[in-house]
N, CA, C and O of each residue as an XYZ file, in Angstrom:
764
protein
N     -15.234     12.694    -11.071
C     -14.150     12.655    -12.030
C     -14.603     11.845    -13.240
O     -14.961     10.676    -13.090
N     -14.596     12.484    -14.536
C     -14.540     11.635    -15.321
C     -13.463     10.789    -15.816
O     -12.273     11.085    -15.711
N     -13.865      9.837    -16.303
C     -12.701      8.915    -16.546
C     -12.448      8.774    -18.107
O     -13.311      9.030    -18.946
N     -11.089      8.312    -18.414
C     -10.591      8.663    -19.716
C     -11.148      7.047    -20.504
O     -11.114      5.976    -19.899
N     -11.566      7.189    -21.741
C     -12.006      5.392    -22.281
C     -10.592      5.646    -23.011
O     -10.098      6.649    -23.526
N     -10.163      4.373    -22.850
C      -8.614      3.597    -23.577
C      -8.902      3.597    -24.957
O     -10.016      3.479    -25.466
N      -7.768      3.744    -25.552
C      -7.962      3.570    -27.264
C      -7.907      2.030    -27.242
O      -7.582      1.185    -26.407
N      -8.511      2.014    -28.934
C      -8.347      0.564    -29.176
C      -6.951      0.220    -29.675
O      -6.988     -0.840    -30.300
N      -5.974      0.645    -29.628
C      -4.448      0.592    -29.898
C      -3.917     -0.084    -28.153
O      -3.022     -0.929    -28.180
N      -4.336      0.212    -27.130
C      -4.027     -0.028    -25.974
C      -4.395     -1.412    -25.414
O      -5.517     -1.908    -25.306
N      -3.013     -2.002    -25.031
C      -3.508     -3.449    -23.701
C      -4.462     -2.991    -22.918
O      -4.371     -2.147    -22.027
N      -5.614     -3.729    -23.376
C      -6.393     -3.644    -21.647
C      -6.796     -4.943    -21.039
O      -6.607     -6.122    -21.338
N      -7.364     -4.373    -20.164
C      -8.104     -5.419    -19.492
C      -9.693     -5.280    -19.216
O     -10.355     -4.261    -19.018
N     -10.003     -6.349    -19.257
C     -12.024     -6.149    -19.226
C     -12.645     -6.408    -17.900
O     -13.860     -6.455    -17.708
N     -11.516     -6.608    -16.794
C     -11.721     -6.930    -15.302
C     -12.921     -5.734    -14.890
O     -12.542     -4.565    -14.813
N     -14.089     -6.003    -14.682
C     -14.355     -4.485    -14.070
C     -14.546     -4.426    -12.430
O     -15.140     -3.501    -11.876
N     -14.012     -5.442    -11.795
C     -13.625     -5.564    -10.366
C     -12.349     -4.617    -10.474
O     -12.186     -3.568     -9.852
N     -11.838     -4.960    -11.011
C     -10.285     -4.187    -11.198
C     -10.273     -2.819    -10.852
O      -9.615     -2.158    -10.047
N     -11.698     -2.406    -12.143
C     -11.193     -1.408    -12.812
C     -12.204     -0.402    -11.545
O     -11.844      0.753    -11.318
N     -13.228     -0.891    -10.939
C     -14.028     -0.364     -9.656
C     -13.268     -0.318     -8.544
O     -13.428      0.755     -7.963
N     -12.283     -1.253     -7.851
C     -11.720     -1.218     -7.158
C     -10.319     -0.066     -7.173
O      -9.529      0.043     -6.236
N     -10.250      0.819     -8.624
C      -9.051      1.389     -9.037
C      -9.214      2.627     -8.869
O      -8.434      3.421     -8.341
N     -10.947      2.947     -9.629
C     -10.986      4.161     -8.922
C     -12.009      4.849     -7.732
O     -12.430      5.990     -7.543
N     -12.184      3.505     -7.016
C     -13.281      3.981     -5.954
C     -11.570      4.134     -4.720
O     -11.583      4.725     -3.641
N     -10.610      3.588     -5.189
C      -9.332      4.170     -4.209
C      -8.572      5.401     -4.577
O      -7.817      6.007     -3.817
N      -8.847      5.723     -5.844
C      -8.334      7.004     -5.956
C      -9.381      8.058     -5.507
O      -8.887      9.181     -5.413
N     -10.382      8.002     -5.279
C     -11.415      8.652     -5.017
C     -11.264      8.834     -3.583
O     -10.971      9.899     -3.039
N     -11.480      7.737     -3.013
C     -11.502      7.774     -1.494
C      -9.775      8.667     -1.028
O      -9.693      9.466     -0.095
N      -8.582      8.269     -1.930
C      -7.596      8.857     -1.287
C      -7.527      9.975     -1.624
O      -6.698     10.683     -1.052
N      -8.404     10.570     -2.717
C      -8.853     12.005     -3.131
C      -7.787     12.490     -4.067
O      -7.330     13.634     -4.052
N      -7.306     11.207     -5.156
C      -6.477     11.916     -6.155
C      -7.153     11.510     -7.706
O      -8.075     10.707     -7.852
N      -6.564     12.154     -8.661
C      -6.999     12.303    -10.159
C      -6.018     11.901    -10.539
O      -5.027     11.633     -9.859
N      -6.212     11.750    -12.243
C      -5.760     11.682    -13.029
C      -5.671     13.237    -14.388
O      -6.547     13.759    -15.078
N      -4.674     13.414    -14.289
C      -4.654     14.549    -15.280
C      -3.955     14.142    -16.759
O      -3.027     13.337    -16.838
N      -4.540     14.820    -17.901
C      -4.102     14.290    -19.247
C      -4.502     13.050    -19.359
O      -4.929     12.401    -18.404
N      -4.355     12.433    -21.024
C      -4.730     11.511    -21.463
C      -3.550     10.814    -21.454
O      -2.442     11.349    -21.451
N      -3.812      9.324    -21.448
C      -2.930      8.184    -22.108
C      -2.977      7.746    -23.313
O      -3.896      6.969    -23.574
N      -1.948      8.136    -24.462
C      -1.622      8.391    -25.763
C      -2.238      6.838    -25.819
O      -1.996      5.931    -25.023
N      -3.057      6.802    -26.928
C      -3.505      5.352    -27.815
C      -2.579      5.002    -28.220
O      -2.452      5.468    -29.352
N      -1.559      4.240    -27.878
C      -0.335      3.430    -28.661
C      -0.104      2.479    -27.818
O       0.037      2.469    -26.595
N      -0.071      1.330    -28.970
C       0.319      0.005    -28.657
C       1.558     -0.497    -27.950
O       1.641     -1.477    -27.210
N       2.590      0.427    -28.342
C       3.706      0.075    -27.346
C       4.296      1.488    -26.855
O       4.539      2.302    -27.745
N       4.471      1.743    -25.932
C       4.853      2.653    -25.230
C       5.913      2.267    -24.071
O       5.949      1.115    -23.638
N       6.965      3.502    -23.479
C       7.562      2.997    -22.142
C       6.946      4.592    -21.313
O       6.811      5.758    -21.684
N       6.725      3.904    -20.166
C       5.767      5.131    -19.184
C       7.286      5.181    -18.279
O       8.013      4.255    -17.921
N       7.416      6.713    -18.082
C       8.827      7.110    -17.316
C       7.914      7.294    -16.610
O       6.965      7.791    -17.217
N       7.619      6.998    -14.817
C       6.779      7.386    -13.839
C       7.936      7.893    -13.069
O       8.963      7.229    -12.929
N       7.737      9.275    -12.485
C       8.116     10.151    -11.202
C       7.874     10.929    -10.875
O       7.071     11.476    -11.631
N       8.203     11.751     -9.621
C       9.240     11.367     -8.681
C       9.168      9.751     -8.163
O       7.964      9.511     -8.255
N       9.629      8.892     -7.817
C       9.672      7.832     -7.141
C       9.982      7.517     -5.664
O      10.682      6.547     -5.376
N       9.391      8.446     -4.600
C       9.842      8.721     -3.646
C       9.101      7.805     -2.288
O       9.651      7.821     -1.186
N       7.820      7.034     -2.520
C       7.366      6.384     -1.592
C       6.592      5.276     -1.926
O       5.837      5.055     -2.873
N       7.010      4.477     -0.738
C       6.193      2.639     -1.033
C       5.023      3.392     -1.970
O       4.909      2.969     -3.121
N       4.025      4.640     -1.475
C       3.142      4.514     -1.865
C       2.984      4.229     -2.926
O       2.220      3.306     -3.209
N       3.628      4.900     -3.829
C       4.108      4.916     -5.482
C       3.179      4.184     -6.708
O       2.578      4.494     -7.736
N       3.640      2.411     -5.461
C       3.255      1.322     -6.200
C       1.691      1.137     -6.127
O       1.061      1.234     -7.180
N       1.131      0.919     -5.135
C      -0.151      1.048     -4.832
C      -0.782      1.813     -5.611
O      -1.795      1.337     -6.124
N      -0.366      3.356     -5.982
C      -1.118      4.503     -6.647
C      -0.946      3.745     -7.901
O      -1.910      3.100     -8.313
N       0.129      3.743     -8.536
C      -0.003      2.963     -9.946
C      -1.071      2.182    -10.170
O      -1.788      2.312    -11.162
N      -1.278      1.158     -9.093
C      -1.737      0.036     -9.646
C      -3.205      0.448     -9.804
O      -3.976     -0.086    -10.601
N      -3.531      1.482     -8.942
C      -4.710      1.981     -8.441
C      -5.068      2.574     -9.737
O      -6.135      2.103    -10.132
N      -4.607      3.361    -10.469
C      -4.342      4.342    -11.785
C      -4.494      3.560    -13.099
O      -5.200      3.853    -14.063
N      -3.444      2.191    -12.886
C      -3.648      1.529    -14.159
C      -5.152      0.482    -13.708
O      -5.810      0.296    -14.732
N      -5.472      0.143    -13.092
C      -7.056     -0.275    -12.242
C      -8.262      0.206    -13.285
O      -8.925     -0.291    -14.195
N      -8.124      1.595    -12.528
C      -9.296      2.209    -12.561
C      -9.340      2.836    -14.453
O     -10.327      3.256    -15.056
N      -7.982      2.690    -14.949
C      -8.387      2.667    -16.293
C      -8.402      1.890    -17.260
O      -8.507      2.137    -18.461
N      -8.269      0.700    -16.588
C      -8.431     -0.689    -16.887
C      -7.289     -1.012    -18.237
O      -7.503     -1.535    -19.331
N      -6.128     -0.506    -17.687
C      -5.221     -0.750    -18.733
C      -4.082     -1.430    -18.201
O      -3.543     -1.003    -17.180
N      -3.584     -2.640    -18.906
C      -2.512     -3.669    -18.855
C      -1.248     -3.185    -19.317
O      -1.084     -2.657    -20.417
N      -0.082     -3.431    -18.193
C       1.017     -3.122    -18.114
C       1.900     -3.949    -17.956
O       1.635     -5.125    -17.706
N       3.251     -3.444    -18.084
C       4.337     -4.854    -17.461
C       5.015     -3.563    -16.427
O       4.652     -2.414    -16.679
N       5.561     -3.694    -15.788
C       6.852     -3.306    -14.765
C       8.051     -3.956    -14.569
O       8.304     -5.160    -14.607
N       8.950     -2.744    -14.296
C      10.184     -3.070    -13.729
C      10.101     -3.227    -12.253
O       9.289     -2.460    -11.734
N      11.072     -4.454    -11.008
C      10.850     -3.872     -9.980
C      12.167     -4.524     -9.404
O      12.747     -5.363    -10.093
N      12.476     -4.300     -8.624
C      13.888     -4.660     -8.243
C      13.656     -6.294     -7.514
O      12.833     -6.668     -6.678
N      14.525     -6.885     -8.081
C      14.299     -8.525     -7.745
C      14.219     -8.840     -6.699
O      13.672     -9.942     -6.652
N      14.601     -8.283     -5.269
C      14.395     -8.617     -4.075
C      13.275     -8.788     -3.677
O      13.188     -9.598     -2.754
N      12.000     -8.152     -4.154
C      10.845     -7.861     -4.332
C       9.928     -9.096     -4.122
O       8.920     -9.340     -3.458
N      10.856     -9.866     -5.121
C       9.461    -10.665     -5.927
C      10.140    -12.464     -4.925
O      10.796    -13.321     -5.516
N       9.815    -12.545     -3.739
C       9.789    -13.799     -2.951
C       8.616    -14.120     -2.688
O       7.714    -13.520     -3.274
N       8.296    -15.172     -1.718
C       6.942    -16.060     -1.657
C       6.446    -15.544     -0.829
O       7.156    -15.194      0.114
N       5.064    -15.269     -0.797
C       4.513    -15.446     -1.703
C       3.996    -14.309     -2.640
O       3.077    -14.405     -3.453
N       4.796    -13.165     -2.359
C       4.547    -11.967     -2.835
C       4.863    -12.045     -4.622
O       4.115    -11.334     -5.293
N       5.908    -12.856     -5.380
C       6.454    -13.149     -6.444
C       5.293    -13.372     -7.085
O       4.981    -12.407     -7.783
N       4.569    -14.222     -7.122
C       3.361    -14.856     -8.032
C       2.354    -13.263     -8.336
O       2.082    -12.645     -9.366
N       1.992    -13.030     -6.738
C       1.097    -11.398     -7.125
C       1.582    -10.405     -8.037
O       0.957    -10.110     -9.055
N       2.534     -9.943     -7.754
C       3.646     -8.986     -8.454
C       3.609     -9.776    -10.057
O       3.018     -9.183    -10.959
N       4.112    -10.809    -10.274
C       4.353    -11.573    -11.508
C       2.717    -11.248    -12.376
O       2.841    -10.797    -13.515
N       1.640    -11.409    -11.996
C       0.186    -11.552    -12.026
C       0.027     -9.866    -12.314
O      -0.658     -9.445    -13.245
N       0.731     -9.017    -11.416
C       0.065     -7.614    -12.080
C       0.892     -7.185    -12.731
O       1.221     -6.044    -12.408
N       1.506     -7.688    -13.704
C       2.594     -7.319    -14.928
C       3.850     -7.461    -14.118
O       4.673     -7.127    -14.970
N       4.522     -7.726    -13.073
C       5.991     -7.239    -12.324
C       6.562     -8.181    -13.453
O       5.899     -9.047    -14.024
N       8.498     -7.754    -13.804
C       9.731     -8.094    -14.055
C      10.550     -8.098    -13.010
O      10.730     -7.083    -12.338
N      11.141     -9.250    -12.759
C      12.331     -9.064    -11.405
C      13.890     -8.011    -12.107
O      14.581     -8.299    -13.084
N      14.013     -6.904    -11.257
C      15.292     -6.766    -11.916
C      16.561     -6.879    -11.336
O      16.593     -6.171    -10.329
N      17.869     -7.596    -11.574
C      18.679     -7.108    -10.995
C      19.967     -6.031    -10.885
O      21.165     -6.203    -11.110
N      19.512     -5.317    -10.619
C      20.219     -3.859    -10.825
C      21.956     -3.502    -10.748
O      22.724     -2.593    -11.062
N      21.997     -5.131     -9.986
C      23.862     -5.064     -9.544
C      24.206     -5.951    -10.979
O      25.371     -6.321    -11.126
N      23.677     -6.128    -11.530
C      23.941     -6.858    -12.550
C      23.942     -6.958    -14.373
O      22.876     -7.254    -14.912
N      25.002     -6.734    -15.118
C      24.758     -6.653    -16.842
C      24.280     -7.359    -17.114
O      24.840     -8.419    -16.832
N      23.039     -7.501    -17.789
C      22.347     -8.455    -17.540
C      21.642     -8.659    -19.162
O      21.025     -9.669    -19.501
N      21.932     -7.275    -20.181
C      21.505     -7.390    -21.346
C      20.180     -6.838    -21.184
O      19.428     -7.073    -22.131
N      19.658     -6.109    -20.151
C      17.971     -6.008    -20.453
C      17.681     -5.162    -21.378
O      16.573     -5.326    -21.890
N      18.437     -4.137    -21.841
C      18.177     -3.157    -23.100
C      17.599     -4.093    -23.848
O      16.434     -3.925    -24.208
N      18.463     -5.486    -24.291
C      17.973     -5.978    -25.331
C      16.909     -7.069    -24.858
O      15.811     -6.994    -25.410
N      17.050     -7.847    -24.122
C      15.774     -8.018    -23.420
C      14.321     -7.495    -23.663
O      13.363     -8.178    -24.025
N      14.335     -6.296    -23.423
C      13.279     -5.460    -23.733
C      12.802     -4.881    -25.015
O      11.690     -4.549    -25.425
N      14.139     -4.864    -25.574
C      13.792     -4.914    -27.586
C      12.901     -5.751    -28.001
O      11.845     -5.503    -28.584
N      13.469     -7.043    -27.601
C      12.983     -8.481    -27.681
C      11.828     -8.816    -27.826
O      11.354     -9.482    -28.746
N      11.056     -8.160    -26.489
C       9.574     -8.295    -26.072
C       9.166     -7.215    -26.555
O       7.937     -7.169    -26.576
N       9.655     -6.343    -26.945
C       8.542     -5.154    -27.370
C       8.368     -5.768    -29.089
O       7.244     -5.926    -29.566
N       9.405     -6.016    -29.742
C       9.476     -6.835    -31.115
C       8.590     -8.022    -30.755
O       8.264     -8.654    -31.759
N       8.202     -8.412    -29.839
C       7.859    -10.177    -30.135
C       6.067    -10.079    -29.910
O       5.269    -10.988    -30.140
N       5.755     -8.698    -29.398
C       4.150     -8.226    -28.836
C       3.787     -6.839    -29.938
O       4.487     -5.997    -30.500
N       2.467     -7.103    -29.891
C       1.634     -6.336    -30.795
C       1.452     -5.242    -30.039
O       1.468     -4.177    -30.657
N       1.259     -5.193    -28.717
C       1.138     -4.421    -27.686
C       1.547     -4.279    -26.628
O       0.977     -5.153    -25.974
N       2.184     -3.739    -25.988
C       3.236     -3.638    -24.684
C       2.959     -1.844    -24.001
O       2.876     -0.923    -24.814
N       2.872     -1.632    -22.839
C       3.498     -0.749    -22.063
C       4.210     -0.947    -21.144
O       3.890     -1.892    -20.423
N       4.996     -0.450    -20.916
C       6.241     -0.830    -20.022
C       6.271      0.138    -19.110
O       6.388      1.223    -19.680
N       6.200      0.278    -17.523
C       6.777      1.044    -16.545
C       7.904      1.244    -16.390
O       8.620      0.321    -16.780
N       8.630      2.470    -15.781
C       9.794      2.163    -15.263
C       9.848      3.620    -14.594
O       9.244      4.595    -15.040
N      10.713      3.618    -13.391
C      10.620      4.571    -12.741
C      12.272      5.058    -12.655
O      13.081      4.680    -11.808
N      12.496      5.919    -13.683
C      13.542      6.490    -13.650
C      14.690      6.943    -12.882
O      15.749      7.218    -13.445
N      14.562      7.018    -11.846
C      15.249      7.299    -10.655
C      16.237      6.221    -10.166
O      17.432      6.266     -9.875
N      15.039      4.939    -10.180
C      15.632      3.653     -9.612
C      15.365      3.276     -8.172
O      15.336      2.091     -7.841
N      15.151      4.345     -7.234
C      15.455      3.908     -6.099
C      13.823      4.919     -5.623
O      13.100      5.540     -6.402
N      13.670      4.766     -4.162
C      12.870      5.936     -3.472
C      13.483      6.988     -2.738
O      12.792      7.766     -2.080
N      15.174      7.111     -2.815
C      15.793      7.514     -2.274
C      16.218      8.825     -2.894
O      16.776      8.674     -3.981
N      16.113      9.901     -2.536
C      16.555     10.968     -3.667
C      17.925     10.902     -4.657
O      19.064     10.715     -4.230
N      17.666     11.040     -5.658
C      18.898     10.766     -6.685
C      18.935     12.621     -7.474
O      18.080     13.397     -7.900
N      20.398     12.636     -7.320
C      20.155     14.038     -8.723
C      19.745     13.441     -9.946
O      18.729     13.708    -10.589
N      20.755     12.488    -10.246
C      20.088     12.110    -11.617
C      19.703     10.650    -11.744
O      19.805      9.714    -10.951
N      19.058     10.766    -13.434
C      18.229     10.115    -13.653
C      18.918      8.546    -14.105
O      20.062      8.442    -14.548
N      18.196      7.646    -13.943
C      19.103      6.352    -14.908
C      19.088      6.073    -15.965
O      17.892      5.787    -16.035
N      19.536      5.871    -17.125
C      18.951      6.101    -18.315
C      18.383      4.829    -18.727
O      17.814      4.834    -19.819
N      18.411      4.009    -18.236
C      17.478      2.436    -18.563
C      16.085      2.677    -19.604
O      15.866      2.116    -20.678
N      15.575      3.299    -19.174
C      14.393      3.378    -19.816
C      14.508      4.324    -21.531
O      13.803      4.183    -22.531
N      15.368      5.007    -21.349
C      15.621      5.751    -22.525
C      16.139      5.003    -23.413
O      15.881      5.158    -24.606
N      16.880      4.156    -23.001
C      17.700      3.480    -23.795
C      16.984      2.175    -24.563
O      17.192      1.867    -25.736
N      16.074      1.464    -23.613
C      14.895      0.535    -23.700
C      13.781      1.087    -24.801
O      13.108      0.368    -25.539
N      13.746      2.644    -24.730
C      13.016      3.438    -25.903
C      13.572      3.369    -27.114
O      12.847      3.067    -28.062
N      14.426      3.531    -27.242
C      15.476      3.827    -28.130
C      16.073      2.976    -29.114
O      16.217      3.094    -30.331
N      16.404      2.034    -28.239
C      16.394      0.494    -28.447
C      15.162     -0.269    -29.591
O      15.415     -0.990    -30.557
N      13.563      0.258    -28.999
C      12.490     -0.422    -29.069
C      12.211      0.741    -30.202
O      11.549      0.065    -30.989
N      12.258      1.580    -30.584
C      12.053      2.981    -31.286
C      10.284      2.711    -30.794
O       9.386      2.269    -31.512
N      10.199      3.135    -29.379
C       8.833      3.311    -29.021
C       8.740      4.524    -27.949
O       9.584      4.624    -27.059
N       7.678      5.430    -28.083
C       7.898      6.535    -27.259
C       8.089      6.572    -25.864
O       8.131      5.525    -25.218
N       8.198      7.586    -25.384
C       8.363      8.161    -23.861
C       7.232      8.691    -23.797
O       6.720      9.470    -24.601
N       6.676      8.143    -22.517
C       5.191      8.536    -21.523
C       5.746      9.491    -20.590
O       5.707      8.731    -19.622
N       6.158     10.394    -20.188
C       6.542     10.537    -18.490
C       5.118     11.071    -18.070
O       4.354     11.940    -18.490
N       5.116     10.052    -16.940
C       3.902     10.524    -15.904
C       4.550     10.808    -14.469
O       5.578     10.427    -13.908
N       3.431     11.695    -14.109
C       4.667     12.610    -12.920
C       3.549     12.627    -11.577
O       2.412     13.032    -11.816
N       3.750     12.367    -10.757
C       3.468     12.111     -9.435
C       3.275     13.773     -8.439
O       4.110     14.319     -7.718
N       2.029     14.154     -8.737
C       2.242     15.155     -7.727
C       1.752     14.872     -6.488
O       0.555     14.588     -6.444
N       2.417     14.877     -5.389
C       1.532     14.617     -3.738
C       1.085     15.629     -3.200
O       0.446     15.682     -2.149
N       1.416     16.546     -3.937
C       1.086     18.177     -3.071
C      -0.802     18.108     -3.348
O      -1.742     17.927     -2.574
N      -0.718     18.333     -4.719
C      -2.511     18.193     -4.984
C      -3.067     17.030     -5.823
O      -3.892     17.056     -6.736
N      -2.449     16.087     -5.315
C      -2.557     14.739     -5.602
C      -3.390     14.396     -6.660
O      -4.586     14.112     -6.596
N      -2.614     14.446     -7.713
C      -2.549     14.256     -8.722
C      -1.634     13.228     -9.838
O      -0.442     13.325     -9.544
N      -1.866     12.202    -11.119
C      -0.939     11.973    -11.708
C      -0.949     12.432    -12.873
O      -1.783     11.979    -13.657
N      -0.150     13.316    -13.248
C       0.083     13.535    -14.497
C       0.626     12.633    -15.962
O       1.722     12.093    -16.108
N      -0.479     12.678    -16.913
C       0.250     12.172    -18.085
C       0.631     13.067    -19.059
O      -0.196     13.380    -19.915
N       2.248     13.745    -19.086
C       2.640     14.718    -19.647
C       2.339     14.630    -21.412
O       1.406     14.072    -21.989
N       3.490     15.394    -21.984
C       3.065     15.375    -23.517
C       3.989     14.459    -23.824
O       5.061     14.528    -23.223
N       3.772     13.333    -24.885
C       4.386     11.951    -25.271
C       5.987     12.498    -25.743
O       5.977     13.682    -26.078
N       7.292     11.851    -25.817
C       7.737     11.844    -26.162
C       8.334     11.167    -27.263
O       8.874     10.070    -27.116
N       8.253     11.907    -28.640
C       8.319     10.697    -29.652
C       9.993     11.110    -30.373
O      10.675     10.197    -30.837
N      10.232     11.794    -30.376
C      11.925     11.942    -30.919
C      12.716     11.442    -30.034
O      13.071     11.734    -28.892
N      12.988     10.364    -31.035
C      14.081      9.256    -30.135
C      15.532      9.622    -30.980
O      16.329      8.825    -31.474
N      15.570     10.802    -30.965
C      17.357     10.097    -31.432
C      17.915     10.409    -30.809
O      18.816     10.859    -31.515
N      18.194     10.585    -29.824
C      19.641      9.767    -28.676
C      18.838     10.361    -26.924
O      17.954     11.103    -26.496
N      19.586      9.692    -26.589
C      18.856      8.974    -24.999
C      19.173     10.579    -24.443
O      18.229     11.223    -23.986
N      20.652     11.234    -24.510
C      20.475     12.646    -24.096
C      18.901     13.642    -23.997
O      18.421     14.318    -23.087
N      18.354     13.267    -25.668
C      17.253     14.122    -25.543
C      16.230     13.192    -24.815
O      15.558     13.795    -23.979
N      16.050     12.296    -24.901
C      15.065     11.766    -23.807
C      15.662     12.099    -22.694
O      14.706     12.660    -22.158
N      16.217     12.153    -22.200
C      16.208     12.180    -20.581
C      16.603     13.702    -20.342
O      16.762     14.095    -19.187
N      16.759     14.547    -21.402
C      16.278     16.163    -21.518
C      14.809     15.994    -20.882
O      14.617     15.838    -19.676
N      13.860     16.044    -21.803
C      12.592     15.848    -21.789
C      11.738     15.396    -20.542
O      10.748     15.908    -20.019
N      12.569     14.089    -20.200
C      11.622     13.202    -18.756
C      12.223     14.330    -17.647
O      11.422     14.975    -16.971
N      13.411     14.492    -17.529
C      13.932     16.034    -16.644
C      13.232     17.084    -16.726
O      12.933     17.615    -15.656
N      12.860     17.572    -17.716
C      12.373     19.080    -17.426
C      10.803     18.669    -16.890
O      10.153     19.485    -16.235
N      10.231     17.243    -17.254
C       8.911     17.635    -16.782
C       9.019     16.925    -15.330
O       8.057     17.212    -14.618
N      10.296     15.768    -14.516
C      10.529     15.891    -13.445
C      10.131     16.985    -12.495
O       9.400     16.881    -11.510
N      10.729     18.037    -12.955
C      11.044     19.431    -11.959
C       9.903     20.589    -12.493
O      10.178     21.789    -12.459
N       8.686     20.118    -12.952
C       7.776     20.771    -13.153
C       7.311     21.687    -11.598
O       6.356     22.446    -11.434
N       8.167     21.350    -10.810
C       7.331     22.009     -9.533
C       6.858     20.814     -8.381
O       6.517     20.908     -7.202
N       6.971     19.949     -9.073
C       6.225     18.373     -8.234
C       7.234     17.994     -6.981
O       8.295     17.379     -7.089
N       6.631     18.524     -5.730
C       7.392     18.280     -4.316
C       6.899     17.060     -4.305
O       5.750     16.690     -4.545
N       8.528     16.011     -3.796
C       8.680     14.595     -3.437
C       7.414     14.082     -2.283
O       6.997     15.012     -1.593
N       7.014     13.222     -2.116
C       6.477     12.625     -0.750
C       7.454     12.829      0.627
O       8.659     13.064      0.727
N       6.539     12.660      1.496
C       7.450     12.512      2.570
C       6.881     11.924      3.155
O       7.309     11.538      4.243
């Protein structure tokens, strides 16, 4: 597999333990990467389906092996001792989901306050099947006037897709048009 080189617009990282350890596991678990990751400094990556622990692991494995620096969303229960510090260390945000909490603007905040940011977030919310989507992340776009990534998880021929960028932000409807139709590209959930 060849591997994609990061623009110079992109967070990275120069770890190359990282970045060996990222894709000698995608290799061994026998998955790719399909499409490029748009050179832009701030971006929000819609990742799905979101259907298994594995999820996280593959990410990390993905953003690893292309040696590119991220932040994440992850649900605050998550992040206790001593698991909090690791998670905190590979970009994690605690979130709490039962809670108004202002993160739209939150996330304005930090995308305004950094030269460079990508942001995860896994649309769904849960690993649990949802019809629909949450709009957190659209709105966090929208908010940030920074595009939509959706990258899409296939387990069938294990693969991650980085679809075509989404850059028309005017209203969260059409984003979450967009992260939907390439949802249901055909991509069967994990099991």
């Amino acid at each position: 597999m060849g591997w994609q080189v990061l623009g110079d617009n992109l967070p990275k990282t120069s770890n190359r333990l990282t970045r060996w350890i990222g894709r000698i596991t995608l290799r061994l678990w026998g998955w790719r990467i399909d499409g490029q990751f748009p050179n832009r400094p701030k971006l929000v990556v819609a990742l799905l389906p979101h259907s298994s622990n594995v999820d996280f692991i593959l990410t990390i494995a993905v953003l690893w092996a292309l040696g590119l620096r991220s932040t994440f969303m992850m649900k605050h229960t998550l992040f206790w001792f001593p698991l909090a510090p690791v998670l905190r260390r590979l970009g994690g945000i605690p979130v709490d989901r039962n809670s108004a909490q202002g993160l739209v603007e939150q996330m304005r905040i930090a995308f305004q306050a950094k030269s460079k940011l990508v942001l995860g977030i896994t649309p769904e919310g849960t690993r649990h099947g949802v019809v629909k989507l949450k709009e957190g992340f659209a709105r966090i776009a929208l908010a940030s006037n920074v595009p939509v990534l959706p990258a899409v998880i296939d387990y069938q021929r294990r693969t991650v897709r980085f679809a075509e960028l989404i850059e028309n932000l005017s209203n969260v409807e059409a984003i979450m048009q967009r992260v939907q139709i390439e949802a249901l590209t055909g991509v069967p959930r994990a099991t």
